[in-house]
NUFISE-274237 format. One record per residue: x, y, z of N, C-alpha, C in turn; residue number from 1. Coordinates in pm, whole numbers, plus 50000, padded with zeros to 5 digits. Layout:
# residues N
<<X Y Z> <X Y Z> <X Y Z> NUM>
...
# end
This chain:
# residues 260
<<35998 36073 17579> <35881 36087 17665> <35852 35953 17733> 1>
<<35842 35944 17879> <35772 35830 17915> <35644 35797 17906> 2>
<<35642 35622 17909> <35521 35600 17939> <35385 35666 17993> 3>
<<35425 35730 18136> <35322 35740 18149> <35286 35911 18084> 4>
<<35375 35961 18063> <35337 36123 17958> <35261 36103 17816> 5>
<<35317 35984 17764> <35251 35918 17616> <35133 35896 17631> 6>
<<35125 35821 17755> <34953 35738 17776> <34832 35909 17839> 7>
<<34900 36011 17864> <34805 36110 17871> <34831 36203 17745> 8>
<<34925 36163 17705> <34866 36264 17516> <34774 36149 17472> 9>
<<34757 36077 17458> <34717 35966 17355> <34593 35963 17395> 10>
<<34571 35975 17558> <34435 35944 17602> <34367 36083 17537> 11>
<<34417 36218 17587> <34334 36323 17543> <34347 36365 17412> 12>
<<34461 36302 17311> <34402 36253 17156> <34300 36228 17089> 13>
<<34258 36118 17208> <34176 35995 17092> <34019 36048 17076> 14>
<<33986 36032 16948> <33856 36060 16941> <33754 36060 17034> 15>
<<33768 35963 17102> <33643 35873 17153> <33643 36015 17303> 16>
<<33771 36003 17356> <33780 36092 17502> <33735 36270 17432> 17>
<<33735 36291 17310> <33714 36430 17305> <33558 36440 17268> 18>
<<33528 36341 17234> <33326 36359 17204> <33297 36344 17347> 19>
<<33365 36248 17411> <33283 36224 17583> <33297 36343 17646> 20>
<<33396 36438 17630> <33413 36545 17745> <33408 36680 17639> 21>
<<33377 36675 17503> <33320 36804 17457> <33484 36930 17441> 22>
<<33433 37045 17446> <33602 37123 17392> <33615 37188 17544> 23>
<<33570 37124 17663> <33665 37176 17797> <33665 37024 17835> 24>
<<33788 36991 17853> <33863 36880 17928> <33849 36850 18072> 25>
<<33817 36996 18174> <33820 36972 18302> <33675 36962 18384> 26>
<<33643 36977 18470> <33558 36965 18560> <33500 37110 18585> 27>
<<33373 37132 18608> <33384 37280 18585> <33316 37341 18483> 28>
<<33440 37342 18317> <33442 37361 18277> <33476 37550 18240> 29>
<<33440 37646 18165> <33502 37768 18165> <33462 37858 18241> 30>
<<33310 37838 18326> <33279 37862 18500> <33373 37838 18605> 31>
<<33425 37791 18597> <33568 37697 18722> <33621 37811 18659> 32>
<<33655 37816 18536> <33805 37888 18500> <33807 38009 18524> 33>
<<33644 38090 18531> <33602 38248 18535> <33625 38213 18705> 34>
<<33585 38142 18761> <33577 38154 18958> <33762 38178 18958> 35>
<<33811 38086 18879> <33984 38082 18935> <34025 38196 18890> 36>
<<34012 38282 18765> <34075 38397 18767> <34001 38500 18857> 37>
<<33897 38514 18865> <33834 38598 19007> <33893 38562 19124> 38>
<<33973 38492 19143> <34008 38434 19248> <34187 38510 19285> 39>
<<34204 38504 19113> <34370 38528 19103> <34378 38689 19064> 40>
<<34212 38768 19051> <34220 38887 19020> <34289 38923 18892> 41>
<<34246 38827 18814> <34341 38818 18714> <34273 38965 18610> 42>
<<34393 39078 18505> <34335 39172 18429> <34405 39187 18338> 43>
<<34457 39304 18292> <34470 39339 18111> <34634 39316 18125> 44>
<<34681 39335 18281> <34834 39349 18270> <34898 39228 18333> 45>
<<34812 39138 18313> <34874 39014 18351> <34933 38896 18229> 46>
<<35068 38849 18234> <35066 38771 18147> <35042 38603 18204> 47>
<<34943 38552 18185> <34912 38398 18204> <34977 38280 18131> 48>
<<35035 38237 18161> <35118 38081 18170> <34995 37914 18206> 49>
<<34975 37879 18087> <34861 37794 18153> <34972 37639 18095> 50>
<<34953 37603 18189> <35058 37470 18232> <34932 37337 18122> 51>
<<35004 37268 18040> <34899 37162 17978> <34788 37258 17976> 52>
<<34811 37299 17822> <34703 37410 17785> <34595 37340 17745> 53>
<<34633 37195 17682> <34534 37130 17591> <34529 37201 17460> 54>
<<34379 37172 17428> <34352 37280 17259> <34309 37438 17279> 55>
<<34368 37476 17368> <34356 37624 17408> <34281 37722 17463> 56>
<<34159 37623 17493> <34048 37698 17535> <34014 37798 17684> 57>
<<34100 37745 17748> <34085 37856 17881> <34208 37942 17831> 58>
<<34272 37965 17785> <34354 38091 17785> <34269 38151 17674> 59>
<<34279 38107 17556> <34143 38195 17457> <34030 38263 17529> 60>
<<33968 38198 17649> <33887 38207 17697> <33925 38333 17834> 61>
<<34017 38331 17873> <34063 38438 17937> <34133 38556 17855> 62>
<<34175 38557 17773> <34245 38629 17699> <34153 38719 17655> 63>
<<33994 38668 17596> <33844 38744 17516> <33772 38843 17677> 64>
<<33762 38745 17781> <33705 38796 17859> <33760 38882 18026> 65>
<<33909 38812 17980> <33992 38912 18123> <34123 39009 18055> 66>
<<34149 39000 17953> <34203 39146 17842> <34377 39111 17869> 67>
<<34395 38972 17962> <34520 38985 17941> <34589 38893 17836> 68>
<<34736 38851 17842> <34779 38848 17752> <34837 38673 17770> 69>
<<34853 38549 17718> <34866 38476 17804> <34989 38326 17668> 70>
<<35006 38268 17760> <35119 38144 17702> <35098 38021 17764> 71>
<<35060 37941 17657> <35020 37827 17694> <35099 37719 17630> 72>
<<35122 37616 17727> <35235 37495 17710> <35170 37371 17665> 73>
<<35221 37270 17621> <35118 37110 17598> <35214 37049 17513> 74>
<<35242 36963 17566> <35325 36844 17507> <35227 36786 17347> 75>
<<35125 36812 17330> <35072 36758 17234> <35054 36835 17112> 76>
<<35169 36806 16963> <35140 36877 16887> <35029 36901 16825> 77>
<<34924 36797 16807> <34791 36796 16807> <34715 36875 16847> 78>
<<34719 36896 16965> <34683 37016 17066> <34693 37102 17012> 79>
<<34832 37129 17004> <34879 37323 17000> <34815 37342 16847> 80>
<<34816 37231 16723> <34779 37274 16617> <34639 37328 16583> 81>
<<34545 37213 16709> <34400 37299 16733> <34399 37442 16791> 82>
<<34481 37463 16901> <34468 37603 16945> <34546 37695 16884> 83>
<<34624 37709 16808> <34658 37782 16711> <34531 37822 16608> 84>
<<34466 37737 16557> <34387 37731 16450> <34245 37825 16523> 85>
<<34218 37788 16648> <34136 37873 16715> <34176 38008 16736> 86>
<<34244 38033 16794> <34308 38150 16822> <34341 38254 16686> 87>
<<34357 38214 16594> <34343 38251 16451> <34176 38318 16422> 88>
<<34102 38209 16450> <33977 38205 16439> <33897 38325 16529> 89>
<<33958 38324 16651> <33920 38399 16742> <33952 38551 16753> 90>
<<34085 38560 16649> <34127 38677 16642> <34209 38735 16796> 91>
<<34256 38640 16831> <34343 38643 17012> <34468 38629 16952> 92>
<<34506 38585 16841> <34682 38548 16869> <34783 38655 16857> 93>
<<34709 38810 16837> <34840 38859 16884> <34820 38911 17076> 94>
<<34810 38846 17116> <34822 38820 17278> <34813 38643 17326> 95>
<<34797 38583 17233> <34828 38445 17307> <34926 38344 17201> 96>
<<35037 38304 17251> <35098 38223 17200> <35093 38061 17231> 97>
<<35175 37968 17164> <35154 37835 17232> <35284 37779 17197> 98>
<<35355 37704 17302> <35468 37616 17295> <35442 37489 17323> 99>
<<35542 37381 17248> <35543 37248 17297> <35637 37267 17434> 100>
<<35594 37180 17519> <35717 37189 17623> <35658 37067 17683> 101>
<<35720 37043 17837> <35712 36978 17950> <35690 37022 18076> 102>
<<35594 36975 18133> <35561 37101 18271> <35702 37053 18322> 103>
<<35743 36961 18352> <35896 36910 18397> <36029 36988 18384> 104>
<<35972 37089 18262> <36104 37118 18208> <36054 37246 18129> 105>
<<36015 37332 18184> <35898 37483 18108> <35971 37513 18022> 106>
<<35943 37535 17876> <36030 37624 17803> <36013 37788 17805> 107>
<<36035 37827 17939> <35993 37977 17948> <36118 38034 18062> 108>
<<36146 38169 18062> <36265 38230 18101> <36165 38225 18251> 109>
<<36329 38272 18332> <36267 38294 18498> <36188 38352 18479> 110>
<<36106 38416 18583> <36020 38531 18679> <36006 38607 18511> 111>
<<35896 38544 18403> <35835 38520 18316> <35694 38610 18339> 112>
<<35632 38502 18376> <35500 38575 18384> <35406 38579 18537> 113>
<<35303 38650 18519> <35252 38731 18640> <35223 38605 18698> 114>
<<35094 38527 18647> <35006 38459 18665> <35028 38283 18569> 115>
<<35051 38189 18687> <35052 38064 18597> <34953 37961 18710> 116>
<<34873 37871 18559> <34730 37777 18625> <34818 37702 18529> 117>
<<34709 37575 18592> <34709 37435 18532> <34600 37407 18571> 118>
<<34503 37323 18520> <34383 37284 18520> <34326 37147 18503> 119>
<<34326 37052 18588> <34322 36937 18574> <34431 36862 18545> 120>
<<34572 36852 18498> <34684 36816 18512> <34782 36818 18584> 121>
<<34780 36876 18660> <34903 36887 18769> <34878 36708 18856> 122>
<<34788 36640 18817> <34778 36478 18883> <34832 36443 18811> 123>
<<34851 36443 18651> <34888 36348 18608> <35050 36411 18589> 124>
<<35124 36502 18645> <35290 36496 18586> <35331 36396 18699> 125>
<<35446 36325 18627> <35504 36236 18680> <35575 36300 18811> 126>
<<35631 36380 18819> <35706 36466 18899> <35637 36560 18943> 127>
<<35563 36531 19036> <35473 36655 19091> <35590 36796 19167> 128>
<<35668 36685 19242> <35786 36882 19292> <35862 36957 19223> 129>
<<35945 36867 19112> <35996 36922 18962> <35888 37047 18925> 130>
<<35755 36963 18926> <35640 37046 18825> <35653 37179 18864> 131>
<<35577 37125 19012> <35607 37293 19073> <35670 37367 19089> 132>
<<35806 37350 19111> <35953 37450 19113> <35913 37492 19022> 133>
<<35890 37424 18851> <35892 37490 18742> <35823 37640 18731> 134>
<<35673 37590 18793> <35617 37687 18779> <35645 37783 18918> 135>
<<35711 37758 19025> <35737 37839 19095> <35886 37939 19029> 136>
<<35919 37896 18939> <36044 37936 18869> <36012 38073 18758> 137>
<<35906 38019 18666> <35859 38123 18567> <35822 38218 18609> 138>
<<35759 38206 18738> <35678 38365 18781> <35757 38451 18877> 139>
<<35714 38569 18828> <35769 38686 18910> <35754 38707 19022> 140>
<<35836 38810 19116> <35801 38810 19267> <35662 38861 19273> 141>
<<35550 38847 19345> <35455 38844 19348> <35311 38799 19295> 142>
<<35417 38688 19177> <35283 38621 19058> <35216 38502 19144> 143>
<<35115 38499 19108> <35000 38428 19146> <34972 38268 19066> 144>
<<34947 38187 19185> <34911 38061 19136> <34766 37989 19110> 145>
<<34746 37958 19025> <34585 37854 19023> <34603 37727 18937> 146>
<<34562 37647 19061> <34516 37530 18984> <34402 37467 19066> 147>
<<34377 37355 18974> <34215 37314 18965> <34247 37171 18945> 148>
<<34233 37089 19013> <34310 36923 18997> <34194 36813 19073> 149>
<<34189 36666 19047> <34156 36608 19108> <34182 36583 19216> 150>
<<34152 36515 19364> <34180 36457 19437> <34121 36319 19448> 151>
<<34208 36208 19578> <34197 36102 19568> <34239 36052 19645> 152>
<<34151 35965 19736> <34211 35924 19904> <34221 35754 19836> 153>
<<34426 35762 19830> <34445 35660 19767> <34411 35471 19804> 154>
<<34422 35533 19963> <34402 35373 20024> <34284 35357 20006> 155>
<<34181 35433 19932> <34029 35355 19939> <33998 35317 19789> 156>
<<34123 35351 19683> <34068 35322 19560> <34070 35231 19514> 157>
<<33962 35185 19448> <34006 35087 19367> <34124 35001 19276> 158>
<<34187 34842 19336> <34277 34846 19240> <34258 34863 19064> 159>
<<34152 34852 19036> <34124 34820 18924> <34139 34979 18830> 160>
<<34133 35097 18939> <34164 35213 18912> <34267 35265 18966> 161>
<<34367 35217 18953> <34513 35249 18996> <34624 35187 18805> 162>
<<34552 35205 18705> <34592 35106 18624> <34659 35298 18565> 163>
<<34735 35282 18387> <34772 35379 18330> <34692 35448 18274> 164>
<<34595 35375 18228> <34414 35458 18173> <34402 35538 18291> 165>
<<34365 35504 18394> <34345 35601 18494> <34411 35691 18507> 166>
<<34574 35667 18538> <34622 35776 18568> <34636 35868 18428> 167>
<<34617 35845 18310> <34594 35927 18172> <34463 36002 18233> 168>
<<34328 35929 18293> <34216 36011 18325> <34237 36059 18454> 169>
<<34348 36126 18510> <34358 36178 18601> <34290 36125 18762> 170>
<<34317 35979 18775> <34278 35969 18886> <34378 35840 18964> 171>
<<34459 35766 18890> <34535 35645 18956> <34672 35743 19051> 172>
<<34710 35844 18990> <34798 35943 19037> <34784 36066 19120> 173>
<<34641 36092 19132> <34601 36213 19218> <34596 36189 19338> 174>
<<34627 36332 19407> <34643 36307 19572> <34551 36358 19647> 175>
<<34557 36406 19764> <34498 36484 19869> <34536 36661 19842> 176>
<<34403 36688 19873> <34445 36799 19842> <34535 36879 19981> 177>
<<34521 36779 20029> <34680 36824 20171> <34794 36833 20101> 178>
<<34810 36685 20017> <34914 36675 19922> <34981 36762 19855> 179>
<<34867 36818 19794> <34914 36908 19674> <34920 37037 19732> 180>
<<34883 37061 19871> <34924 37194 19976> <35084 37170 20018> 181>
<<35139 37057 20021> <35270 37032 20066> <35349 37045 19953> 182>
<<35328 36973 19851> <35390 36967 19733> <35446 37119 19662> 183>
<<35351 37226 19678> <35346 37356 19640> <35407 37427 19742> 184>
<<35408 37439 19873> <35440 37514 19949> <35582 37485 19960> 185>
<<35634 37312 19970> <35809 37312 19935> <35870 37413 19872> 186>
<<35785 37419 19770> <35856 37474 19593> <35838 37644 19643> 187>
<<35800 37658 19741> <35772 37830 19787> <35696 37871 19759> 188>
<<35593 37850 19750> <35447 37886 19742> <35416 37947 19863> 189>
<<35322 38046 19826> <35262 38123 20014> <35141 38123 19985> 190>
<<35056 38136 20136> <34945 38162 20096> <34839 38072 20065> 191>
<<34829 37960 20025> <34789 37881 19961> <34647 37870 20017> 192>
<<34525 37793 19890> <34393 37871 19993> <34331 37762 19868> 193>
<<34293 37668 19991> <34170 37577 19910> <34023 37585 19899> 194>
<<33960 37530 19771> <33840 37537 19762> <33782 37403 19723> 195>
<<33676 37346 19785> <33645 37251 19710> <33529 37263 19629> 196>
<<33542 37220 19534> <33476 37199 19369> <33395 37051 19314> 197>
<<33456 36959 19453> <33369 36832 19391> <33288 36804 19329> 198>
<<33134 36911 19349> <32999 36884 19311> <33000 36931 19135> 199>
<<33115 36969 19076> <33180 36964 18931> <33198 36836 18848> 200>
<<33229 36734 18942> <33236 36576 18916> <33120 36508 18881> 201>
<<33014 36544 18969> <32906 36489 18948> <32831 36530 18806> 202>
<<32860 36685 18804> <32784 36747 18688> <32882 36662 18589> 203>
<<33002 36659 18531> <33087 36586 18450> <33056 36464 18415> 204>
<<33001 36389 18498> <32997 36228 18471> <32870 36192 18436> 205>
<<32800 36334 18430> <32635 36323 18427> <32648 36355 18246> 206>
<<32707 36440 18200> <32714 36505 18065> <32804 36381 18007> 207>
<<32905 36301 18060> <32963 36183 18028> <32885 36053 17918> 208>
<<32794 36056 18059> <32731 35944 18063> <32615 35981 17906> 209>
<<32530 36124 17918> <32482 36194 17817> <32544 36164 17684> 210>
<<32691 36153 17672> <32732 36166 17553> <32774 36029 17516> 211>
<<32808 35924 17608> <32796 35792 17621> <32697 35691 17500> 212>
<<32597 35777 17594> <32479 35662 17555> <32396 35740 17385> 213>
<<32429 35861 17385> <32441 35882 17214> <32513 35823 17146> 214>
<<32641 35807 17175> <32736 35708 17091> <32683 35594 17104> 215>
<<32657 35504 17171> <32615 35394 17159> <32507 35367 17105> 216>
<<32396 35494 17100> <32292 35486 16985> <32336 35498 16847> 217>
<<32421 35615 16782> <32486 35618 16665> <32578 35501 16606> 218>
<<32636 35427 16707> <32662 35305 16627> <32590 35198 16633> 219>
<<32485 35192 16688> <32351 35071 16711> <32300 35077 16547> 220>
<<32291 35236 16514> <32225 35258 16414> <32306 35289 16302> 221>
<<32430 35219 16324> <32533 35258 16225> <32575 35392 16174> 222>
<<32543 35493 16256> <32547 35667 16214> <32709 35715 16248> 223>
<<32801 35593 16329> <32928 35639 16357> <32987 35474 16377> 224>
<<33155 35514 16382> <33206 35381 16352> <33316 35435 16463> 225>
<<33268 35365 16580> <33454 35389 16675> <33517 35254 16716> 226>
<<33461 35183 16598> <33609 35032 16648> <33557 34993 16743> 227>
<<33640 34907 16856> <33581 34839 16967> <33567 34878 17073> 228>
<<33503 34985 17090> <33432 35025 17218> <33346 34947 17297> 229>
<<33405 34942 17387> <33320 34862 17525> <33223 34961 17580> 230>
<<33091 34995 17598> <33036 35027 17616> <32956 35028 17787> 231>
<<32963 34916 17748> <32901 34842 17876> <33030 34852 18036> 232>
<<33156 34801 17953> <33245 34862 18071> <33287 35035 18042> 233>
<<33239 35115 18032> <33221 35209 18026> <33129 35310 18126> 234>
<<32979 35200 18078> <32884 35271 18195> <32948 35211 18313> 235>
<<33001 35097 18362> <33065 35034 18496> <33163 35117 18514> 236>
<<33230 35176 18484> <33318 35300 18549> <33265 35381 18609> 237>
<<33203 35476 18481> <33106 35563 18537> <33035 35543 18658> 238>
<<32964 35432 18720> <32920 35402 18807> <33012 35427 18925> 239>
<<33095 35325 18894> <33219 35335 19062> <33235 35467 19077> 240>
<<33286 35576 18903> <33326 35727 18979> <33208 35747 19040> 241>
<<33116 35714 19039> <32975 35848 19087> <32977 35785 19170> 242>
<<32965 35674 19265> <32999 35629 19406> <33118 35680 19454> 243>
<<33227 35644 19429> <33306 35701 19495> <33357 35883 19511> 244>
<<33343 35910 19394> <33229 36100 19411> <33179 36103 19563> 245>
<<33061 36021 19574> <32992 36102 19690> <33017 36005 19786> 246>
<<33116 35923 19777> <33192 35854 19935> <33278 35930 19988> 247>
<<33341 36044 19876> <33440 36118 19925> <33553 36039 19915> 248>
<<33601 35925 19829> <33706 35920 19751> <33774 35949 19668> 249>
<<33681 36030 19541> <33756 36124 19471> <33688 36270 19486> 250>
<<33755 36380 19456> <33690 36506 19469> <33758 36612 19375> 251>
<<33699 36712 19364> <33850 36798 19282> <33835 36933 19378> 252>
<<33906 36995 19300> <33922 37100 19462> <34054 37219 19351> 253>
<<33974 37327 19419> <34095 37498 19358> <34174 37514 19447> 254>
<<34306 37551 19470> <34401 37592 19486> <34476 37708 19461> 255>
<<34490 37792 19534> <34543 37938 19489> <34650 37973 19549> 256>
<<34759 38035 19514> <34881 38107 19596> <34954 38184 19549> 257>
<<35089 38240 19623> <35156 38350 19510> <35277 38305 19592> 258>
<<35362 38387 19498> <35516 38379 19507> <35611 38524 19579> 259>
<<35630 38486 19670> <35705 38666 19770> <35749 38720 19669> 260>
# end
């Protein structure tokens, strides 16, 4: 695994990134994920492919409330061992499975399944046209695409956010969402139909910042122990994203399409 694939398991590992962003990882959160399958018409006879499943929660989450049946990928055994353990819990696993794989390299047969998303990751694969063939590869003639990703108008960003932390937090590597209209449509994508979602960022960095400054009360008061957390450069991030949020340097934005 390279560098930079290590530095986004490790980031969405570590303790500290799963108290700040709670059990949905993306922007949104499982509202985004109900708009994208309304979007993809998604139902009972669809099988879903969710690209970097994480700990399983939008396919669990589609699987309880859209009746279909779904397979989810994530390089992180960590991961899959939480969403296994949910999905147990949830009483979903005989309709949802989970593999280790590589969006780079899907461990799933051709023209596979109906319907394949990714949700906030498709910035960070190293190989964004690889990625997509992949998933233009698994699905059947007529399966449907969604994803849900950052954007990022690179000549205005910050160098200081162009580093591997970033691109682990999905933003030193994200493009335009023109970008990611070109990138997909190579790989044979049709159709393709954007939405923007930005005002998801703001709500995110607001619940961030919320869970921030509890931690920094719980260890003021000794109630938690996370090692050397910088705090202070912490809220200074936060800051630049929420400026550059509403400069219209970063944004996130849905994406939909299908395959002839």
């Amino acid at each position: 695994m390279d560098n930079t694939k290590c530095s986004c398991v490790n980031f969405y590992e570590n303790d500290m990134t799963q108290f700040l962003l709670g059990d949905v990882f993306h922007p949104g959160g499982l509202e985004l994920t109900a708009r994208m399958a309304r979007e993809l018409g998604l139902n009972e006879k669809d099988l879903v492919l969710d690209v970097a499943c994480g700990q399983g929660t939008t396919v669990n989450y589609l699987v309880q409330n859209f009746g279909c049946r779904a397979l989810g990928i994530d390089l992180s055994e960590a991961n899959l061992s939480t969403a296994r353990s949910k999905a147990a819990d949830q009483e979903t696993k005989d309709r949802l499975t989970f593999r280790a794989g590589d969006a780079e390299q899907l461990p799933v047969e051709d023209k596979t399944c109906s319907v394949v998303i990714s949700e906030c990751a498709f910035c960070t694969f190293s190989d964004k046209n690889t990625a997509a063939s992949e998933m233009f590869r698994v699905l059947r003639p007529g399966g449907r695409l969604g994803l849900s990703d950052m954007t990022v108008d690179q000549a205005r960003l910050p160098l200081e956010m162009q580093t591997l932390l970033f691109h682990a937090a999905c933003v030193a590597d994200a493009r335009t969402a023109g970008e990611y209209r070109e990138i997909l449509a190579r790989s044979g994508f049709k159709g393709l139909k954007e939405i923007d979602c930005s005002e998801t960022l703001l709500e995110l960095t607001g619940n961030i910042r919320k869970r921030l400054l509890m931690a920094e009360l719980a260890v003021k008061l000794k109630k938690m122990d996370l090692g050397e957390v910088d705090f202070e450069q912490g809220k200074k991030w936060l800051n630049m994203a929420e400026e550059l949020i509403r400069t219209q340097v970063i944004g996130y934005v849905m994406l939909t399409g299908f395959k002839d």
